[in-house]
C-alpha positions in Angstrom: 3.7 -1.7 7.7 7.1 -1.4 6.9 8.5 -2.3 3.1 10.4 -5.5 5.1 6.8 -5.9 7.1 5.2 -6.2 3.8 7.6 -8.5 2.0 8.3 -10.7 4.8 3.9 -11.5 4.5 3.7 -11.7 0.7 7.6 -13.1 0.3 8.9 -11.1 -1.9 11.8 -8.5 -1.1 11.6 -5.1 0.5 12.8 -3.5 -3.0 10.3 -5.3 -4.9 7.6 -3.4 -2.4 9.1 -0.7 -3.2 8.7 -0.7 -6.9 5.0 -1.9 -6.5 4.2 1.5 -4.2 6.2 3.6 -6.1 4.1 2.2 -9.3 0.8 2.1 -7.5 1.5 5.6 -6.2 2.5 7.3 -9.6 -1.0 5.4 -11.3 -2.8 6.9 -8.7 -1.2 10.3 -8.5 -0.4 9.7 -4.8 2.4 11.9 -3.0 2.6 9.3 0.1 1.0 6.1 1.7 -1.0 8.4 3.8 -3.2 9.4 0.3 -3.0 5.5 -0.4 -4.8 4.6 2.3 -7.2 7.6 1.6 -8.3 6.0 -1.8 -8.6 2.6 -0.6 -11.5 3.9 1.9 -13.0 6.0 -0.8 -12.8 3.5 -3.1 -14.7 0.6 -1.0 -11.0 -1.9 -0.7 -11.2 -1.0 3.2 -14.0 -0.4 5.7 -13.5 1.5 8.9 -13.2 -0.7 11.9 -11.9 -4.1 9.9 -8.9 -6.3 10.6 -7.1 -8.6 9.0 
């Protein structure tokens, strides 16, 4: 999802996503989403296969 995507759902602003990635990312030692949605498989907050 886009950072508007994202706001728009939880009602907060695009640049407030931004600063929660950016935050996330940097505690996590993540270069890009891509590696973000990496650890959340690894680390059991996603299966394969579920929706929603």
């Amino acid at each position: 999802m886009t950072n508007d995507e994202i706001g728009a759902e939880l009602f907060i602003s695009p640049a407030t996503v931004k600063t929660h990635l950016a935050r996330v990312m940097a505690k996590l030692g993540a270069h890009d989403r891509a590696q973000l949605v990496v650890r959340a498989y690894e680390g059991g907050l996603v299966r394969p296969g579920a929706r929603g």
